[in-house]
ROBA-398154 format. One record per atom (N, C-alpha, C): residue number from 1; atom name; z, y, x. Coordinates in steps of 0.05 Angstrom, whole numbers. Atoms other than C-alpha are relative to their C-alpha. Last residue first. Layout:
N
num,atome,Z,Y,X
NUM,CA,Z,Y,X
...
This chain:
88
num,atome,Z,Y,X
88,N,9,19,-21
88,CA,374,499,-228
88,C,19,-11,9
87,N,-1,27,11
87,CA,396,551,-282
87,C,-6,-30,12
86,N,-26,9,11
86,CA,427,604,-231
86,C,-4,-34,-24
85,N,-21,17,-25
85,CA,366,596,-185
85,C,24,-3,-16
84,N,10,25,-1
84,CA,316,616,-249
84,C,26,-18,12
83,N,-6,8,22
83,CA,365,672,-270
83,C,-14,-27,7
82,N,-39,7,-19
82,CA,369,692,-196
82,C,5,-3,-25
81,N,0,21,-19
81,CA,282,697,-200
81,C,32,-6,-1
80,N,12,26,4
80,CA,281,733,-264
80,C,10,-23,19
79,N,-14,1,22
79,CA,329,791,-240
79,C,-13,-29,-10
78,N,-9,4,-13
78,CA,282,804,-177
78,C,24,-21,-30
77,N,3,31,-10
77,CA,230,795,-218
77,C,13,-6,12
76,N,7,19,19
76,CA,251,850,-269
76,C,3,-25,10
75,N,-26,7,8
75,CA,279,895,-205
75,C,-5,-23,-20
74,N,-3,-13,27
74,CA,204,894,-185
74,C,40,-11,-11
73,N,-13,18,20
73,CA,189,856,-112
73,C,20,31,-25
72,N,-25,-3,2
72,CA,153,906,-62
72,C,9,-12,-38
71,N,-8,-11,26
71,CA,80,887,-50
71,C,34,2,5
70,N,5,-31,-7
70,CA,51,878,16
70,C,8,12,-26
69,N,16,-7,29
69,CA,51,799,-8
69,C,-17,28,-2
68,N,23,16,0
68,CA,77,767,56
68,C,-24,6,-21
67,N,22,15,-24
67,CA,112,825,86
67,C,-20,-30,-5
66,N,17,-24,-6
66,CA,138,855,23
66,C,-17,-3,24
65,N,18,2,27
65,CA,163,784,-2
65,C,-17,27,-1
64,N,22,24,-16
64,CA,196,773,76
64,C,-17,2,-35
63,N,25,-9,22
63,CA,236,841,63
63,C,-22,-14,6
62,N,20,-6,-27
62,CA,297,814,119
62,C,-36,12,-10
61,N,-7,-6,-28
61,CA,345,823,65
61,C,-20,12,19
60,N,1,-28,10
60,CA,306,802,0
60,C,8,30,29
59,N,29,-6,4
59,CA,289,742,41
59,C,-2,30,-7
58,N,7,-1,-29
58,CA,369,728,57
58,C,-36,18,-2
57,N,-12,-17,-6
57,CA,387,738,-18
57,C,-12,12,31
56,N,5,-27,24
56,CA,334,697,-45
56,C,12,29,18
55,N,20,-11,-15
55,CA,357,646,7
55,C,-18,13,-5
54,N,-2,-6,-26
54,CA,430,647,-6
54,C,-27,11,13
53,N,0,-31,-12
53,CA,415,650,-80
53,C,0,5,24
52,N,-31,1,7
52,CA,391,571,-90
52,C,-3,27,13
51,N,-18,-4,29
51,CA,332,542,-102
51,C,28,4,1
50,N,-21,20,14
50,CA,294,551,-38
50,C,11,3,-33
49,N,-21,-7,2
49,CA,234,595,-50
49,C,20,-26,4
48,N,-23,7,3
48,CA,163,596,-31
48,C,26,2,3
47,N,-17,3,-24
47,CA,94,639,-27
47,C,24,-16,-16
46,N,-23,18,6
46,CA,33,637,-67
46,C,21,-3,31
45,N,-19,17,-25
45,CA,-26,675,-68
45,C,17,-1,0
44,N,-10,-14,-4
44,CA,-72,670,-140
44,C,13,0,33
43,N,27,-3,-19
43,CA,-90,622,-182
43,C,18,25,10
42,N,28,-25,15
42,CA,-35,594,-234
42,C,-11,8,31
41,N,28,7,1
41,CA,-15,519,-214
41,C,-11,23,-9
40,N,6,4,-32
40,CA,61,517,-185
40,C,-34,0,-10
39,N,16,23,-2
39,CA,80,501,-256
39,C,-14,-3,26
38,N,-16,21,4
38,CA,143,544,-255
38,C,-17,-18,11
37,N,23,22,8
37,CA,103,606,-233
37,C,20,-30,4
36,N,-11,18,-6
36,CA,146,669,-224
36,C,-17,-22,-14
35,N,-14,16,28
35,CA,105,730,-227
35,C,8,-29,15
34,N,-23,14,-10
34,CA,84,796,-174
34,C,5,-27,-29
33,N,-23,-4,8
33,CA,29,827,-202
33,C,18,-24,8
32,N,-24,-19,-23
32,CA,-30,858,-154
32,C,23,-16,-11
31,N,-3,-22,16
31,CA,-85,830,-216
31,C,15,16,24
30,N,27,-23,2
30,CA,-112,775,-179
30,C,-2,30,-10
29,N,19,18,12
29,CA,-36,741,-183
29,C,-33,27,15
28,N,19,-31,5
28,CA,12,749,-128
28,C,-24,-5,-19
27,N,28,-13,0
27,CA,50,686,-142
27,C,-8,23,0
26,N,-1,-28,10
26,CA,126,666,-134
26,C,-33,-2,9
25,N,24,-20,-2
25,CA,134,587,-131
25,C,7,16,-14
24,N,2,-24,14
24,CA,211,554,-123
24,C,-30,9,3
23,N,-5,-23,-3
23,CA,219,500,-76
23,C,-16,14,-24
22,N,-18,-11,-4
22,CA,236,426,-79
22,C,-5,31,-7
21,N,-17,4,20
21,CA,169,401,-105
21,C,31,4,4
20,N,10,-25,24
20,CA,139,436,-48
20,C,12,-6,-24
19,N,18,18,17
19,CA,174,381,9
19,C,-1,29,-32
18,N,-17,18,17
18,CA,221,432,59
18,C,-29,-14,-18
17,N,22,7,27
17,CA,194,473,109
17,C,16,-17,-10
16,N,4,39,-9
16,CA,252,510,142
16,C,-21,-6,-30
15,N,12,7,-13
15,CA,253,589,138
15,C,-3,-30,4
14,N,-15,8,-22
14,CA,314,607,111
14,C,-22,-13,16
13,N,-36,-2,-12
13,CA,295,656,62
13,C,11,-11,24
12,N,7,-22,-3
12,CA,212,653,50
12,C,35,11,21
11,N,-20,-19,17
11,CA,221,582,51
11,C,-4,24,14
10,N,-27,-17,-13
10,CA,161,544,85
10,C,11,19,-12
9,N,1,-30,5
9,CA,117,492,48
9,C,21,14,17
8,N,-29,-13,2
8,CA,113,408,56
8,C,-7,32,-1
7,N,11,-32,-11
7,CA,70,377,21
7,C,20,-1,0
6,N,-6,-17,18
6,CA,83,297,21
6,C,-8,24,4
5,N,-14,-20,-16
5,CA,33,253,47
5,C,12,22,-11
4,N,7,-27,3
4,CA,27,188,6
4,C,13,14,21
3,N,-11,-19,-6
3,CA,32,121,48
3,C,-4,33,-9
2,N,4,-26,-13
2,CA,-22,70,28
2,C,33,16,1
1,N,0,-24,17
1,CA,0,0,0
1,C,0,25,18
C-alpha cells in the first residue's frame, strides 16, 4: 500500500510547519479582502494559523499578516479569528 504525503504549511506565529489540516486558513481574496476560510478551498493567497491564541498573538506582534499579505488585518478579522481559536 502507497504512503500518502502529508502537507505540511508554516505558522504565521511560531513558525514550525505543522500538517495543513492542523492549521487555521486566512485568504487574501482577488478582491484585497482579508477572510477566514474554514474550508481551506476559496481562491486566492493563503497563509496559516496555529489554533490557539499564543500564535495569533505572536504574528500580530511581529506584523507577519502585513508582511505576507501587505494588508493590515481589520479589527473584525482580528475579532473573528480569536472567536475561531476560542471555539477549537
Amino acid at each position: 500500500m502507497k504512503v500518502r504525503k502529508i502537507p505540511l504549511r508554516l505558522c504565521l506565529g511560531c513558525q514550525e510547519m505543522k500538517p495543513k489540516k492542523e492549521l487555521l486558513r486566512i485568504v487574501k481574496t482577488p478582491e484585497g479582502v482579508l477572510e477566514f476560510d474554514p474550508t481551506s478551498k476559496k481562491n486566492g493567497r493563503g497563509a496559516y494559523l496555529c489554533a490557539n491564541l499564543e500564535c495569533l498573538s505572536v504574528a500580530l506582534k511581529n506584523h507577519r499578516f502585513e508582511k505576507n499579505f501587505g494588508l493590515k488585518l481589520s479589527k473584525e478579522m482580528i475579532s473573528e479569528l480569536e472567536r475561531q481559536l476560542n471555539s477549537s
